[in-house]
N, CA, C and O atoms as a GROMACS GRO file, in nm:
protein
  316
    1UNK      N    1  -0.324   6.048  -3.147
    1UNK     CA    2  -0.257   5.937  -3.210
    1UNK      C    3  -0.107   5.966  -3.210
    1UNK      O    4  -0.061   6.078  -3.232
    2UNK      N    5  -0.024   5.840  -3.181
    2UNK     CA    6   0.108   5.867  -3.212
    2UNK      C    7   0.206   5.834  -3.333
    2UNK      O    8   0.184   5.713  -3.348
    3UNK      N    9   0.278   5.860  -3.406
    3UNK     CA   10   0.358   5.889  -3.492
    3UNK      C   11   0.479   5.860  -3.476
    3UNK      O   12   0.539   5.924  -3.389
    4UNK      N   13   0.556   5.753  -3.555
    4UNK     CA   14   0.623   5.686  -3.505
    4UNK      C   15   0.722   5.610  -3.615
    4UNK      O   16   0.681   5.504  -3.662
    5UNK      N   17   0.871   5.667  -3.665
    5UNK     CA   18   0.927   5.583  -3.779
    5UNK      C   19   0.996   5.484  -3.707
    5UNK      O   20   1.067   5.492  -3.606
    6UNK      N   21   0.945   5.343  -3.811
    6UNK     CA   22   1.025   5.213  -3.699
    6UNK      C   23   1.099   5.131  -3.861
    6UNK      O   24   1.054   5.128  -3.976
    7UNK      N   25   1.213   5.078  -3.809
    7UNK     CA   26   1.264   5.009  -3.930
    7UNK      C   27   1.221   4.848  -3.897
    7UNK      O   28   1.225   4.810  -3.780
    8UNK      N   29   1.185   4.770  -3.987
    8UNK     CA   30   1.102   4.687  -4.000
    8UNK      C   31   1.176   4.540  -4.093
    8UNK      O   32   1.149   4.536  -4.213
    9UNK      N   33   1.245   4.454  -4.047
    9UNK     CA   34   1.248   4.347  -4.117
    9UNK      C   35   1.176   4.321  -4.318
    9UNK      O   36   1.089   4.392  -4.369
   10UNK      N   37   1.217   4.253  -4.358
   10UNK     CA   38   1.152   4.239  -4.486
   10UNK      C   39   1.015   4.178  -4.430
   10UNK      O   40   0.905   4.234  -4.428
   11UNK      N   41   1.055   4.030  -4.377
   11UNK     CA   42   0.946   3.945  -4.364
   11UNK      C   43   0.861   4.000  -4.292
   11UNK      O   44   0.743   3.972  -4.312
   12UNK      N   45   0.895   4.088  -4.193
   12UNK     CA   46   0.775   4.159  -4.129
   12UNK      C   47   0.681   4.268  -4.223
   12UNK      O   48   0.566   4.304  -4.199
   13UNK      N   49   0.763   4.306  -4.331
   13UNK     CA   50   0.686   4.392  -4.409
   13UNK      C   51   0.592   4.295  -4.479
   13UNK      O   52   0.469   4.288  -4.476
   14UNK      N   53   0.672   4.230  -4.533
   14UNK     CA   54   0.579   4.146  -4.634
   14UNK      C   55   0.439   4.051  -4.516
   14UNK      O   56   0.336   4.006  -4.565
   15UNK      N   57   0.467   4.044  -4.395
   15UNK     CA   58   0.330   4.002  -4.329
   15UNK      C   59   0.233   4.129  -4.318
   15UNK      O   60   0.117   4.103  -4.286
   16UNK      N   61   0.258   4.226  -4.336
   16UNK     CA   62   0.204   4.382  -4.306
   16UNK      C   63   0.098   4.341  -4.385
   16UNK      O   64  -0.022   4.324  -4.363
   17UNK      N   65   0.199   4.325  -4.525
   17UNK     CA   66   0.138   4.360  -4.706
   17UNK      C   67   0.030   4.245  -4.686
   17UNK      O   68  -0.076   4.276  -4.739
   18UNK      N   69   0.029   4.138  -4.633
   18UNK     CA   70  -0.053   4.036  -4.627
   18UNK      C   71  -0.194   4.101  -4.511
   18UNK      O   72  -0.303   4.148  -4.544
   19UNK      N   73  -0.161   4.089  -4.432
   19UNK     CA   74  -0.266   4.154  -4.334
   19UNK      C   75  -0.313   4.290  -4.353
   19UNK      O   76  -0.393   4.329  -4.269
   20UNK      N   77  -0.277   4.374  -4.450
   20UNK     CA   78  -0.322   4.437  -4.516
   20UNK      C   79  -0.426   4.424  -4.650
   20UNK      O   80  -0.535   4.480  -4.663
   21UNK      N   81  -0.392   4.378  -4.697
   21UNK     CA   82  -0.486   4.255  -4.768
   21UNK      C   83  -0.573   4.214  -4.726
   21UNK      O   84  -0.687   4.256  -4.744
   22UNK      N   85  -0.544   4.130  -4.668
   22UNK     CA   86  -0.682   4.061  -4.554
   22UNK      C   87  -0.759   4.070  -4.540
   22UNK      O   88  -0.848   3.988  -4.563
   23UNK      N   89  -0.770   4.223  -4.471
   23UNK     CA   90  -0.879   4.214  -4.398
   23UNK      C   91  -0.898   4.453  -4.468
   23UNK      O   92  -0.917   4.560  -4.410
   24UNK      N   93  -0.881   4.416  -4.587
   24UNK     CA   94  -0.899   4.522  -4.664
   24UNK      C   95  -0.817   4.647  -4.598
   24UNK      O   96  -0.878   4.738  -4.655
   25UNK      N   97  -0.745   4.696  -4.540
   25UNK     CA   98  -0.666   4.794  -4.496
   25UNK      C   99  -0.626   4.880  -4.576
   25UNK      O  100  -0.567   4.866  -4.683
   26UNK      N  101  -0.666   4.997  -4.508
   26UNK     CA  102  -0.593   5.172  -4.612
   26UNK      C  103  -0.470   5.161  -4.612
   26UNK      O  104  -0.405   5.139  -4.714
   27UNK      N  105  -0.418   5.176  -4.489
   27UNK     CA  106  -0.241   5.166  -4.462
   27UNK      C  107  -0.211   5.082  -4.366
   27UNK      O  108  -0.287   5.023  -4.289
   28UNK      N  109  -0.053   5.077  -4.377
   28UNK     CA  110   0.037   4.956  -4.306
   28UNK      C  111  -0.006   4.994  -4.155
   28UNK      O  112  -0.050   4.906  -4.082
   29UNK      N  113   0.005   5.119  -4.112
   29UNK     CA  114  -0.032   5.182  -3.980
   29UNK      C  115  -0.190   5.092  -3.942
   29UNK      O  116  -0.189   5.009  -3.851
   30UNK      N  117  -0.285   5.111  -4.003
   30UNK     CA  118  -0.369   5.003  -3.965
   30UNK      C  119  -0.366   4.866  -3.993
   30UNK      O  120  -0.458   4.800  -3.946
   31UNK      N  121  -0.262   4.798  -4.074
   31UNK     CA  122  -0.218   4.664  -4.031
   31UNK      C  123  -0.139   4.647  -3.906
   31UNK      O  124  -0.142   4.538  -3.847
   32UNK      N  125  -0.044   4.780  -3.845
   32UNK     CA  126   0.025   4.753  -3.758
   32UNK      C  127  -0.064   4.723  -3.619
   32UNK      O  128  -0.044   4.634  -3.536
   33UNK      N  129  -0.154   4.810  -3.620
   33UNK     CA  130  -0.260   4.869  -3.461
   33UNK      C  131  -0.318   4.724  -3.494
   33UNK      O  132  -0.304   4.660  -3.390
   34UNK      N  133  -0.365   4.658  -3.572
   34UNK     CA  134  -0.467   4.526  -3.601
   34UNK      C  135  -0.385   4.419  -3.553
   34UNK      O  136  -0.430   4.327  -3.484
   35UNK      N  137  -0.230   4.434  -3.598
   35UNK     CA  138  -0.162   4.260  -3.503
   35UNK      C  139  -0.145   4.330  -3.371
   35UNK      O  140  -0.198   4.288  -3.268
   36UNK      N  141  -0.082   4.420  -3.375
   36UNK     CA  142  -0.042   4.462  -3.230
   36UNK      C  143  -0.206   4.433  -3.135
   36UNK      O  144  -0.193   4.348  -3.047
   37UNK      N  145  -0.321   4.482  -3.144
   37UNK     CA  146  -0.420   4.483  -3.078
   37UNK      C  147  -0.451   4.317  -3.062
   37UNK      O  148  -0.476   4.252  -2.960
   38UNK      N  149  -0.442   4.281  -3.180
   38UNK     CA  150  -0.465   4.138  -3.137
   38UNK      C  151  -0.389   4.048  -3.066
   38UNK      O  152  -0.447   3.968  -2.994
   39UNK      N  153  -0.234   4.048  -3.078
   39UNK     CA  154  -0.144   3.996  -3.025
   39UNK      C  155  -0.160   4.030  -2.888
   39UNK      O  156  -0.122   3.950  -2.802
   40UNK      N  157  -0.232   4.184  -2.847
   40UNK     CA  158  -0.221   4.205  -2.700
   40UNK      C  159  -0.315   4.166  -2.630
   40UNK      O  160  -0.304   4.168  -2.507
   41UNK      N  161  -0.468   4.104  -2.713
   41UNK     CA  162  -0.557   4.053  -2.636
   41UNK      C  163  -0.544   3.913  -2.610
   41UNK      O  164  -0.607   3.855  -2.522
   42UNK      N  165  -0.443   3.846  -2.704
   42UNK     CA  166  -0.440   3.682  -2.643
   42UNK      C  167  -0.295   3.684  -2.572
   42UNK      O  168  -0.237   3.578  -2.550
   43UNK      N  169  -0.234   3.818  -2.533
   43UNK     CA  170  -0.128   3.743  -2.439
   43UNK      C  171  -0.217   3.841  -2.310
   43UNK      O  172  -0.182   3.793  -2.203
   44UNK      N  173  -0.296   3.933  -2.291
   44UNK     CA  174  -0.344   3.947  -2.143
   44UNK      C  175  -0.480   3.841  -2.102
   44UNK      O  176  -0.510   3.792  -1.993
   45UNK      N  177  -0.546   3.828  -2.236
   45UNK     CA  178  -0.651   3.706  -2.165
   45UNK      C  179  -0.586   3.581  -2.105
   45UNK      O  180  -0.641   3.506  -2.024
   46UNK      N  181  -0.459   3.567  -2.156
   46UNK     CA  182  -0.373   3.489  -2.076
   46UNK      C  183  -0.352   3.465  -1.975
   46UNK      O  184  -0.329   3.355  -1.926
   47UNK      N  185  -0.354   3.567  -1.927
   47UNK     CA  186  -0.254   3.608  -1.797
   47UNK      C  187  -0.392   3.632  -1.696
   47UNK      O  188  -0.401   3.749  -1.659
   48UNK      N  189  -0.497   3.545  -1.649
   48UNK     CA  190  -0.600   3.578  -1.568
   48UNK      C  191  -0.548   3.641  -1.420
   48UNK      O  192  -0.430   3.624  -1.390
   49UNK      N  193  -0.610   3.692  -1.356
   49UNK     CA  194  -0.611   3.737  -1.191
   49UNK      C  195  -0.615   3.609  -1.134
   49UNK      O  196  -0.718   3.549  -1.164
   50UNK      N  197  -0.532   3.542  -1.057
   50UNK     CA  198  -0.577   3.427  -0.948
   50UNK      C  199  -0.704   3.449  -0.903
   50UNK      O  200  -0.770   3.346  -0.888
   51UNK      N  201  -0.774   3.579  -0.870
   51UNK     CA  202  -0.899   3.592  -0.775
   51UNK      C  203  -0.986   3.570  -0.898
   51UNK      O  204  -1.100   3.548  -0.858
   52UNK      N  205  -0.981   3.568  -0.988
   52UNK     CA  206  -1.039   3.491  -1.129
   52UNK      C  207  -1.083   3.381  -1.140
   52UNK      O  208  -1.192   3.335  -1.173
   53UNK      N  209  -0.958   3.327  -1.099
   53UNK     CA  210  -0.954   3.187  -1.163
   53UNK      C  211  -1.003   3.104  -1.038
   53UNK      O  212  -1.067   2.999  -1.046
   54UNK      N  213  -0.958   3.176  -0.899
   54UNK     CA  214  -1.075   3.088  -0.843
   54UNK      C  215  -1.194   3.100  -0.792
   54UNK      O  216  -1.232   3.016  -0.709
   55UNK      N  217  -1.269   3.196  -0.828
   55UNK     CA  218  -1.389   3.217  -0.846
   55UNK      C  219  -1.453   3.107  -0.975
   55UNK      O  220  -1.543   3.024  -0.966
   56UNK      N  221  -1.373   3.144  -1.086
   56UNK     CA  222  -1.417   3.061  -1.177
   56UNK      C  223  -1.437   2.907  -1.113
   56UNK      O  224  -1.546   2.852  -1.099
   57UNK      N  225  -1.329   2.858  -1.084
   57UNK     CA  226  -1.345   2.727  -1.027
   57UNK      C  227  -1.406   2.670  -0.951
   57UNK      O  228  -1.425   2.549  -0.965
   58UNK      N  229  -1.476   2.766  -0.809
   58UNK     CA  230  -1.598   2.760  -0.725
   58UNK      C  231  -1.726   2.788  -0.831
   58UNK      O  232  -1.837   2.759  -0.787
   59UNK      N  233  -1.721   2.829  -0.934
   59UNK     CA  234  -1.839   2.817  -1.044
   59UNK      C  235  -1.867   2.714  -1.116
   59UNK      O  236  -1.987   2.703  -1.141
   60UNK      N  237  -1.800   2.638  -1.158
   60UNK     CA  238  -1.708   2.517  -1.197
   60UNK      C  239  -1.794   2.388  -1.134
   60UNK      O  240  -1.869   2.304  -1.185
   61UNK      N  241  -1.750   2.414  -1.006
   61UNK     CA  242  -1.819   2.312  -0.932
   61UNK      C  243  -1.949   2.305  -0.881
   61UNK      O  244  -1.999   2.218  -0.810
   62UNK      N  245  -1.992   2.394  -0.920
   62UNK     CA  246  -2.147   2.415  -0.855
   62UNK      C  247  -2.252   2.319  -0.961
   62UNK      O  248  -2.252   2.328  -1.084
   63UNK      N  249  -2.345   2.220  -0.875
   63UNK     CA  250  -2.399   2.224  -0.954
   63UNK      C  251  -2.578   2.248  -0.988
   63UNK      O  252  -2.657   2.268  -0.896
   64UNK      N  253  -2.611   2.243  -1.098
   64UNK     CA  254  -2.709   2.314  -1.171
   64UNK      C  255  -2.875   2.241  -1.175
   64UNK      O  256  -2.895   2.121  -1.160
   65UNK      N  257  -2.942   2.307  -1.189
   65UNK     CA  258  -3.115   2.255  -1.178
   65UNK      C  259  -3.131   2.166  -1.245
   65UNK      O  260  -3.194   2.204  -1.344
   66UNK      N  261  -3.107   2.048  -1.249
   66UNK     CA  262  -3.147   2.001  -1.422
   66UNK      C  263  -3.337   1.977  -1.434
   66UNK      O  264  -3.412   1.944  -1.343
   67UNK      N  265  -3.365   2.003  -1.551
   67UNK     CA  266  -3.493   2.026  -1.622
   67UNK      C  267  -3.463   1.959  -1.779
   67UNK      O  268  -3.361   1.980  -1.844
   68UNK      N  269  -3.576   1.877  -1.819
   68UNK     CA  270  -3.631   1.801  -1.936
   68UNK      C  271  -3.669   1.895  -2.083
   68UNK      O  272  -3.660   1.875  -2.204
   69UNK      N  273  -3.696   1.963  -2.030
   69UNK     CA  274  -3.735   2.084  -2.147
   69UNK      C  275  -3.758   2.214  -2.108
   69UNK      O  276  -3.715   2.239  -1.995
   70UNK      N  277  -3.834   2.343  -2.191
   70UNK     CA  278  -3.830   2.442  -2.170
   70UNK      C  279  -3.931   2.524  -2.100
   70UNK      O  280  -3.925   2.644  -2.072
   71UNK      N  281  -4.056   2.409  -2.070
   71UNK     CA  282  -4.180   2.401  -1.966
   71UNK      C  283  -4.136   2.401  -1.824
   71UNK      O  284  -4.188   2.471  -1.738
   72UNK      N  285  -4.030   2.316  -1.804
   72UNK     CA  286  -3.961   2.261  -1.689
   72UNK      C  287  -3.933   2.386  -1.629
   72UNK      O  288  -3.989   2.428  -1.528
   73UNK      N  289  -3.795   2.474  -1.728
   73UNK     CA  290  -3.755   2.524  -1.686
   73UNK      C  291  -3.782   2.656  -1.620
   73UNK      O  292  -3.726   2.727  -1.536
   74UNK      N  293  -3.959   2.660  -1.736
   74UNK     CA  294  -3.983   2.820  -1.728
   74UNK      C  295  -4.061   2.736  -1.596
   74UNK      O  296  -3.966   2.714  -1.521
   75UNK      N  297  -4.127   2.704  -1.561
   75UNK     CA  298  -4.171   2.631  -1.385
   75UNK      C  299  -4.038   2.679  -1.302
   75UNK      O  300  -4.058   2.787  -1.245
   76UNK      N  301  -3.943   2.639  -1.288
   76UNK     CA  302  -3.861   2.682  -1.218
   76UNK      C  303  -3.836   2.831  -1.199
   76UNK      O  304  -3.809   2.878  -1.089
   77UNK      N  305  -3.847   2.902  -1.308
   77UNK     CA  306  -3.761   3.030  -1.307
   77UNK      C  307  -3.918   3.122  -1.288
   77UNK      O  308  -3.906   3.226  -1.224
   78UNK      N  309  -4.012   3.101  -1.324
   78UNK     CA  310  -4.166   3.167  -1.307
   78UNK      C  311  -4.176   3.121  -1.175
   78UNK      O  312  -4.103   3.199  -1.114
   79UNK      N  313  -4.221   3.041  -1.094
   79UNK     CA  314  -4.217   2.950  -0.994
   79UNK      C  315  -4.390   2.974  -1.007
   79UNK      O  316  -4.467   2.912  -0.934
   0.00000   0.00000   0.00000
């Protein structure tokens, strides 16, 4: 783990003290790792691979068995 003195805005403290709160937190250090981790999973799920996205989109367009109920379907998938 790293160790690390950072000087910190008020309002940023006082969001700490809140998200500390929250979501029950020992210390500010685990309010910090909790936005930071989260903030970093919705700006890289962001950011997809093109070879992603168009795969996704050839998935997208495909289309699917349709079946009436769950007799139907297990017929299809049992054959």
């Amino acid at each position: 783990m790293v160790q690390a003195m950072v000087e910190i805005p008020e309002k940023a403290n006082q969001i700490l003290n809140i998200v500390k709160a929250k979501h029950n937190l020992k210390t500010k250090s685990e309010a910090i790792s909790l936005v930071v981790m989260e903030y970093g999973s919705n700006m890289l799920e962001s950011q997809l691979k093109p070879e992603y996205l168009q795969k996704l989109s050839k998935l997208e367009k495909e289309k699917g068995v349709p079946f009436k109920n769950i007799r139907e379907l297990r017929k299809l998938v049992e054959g």
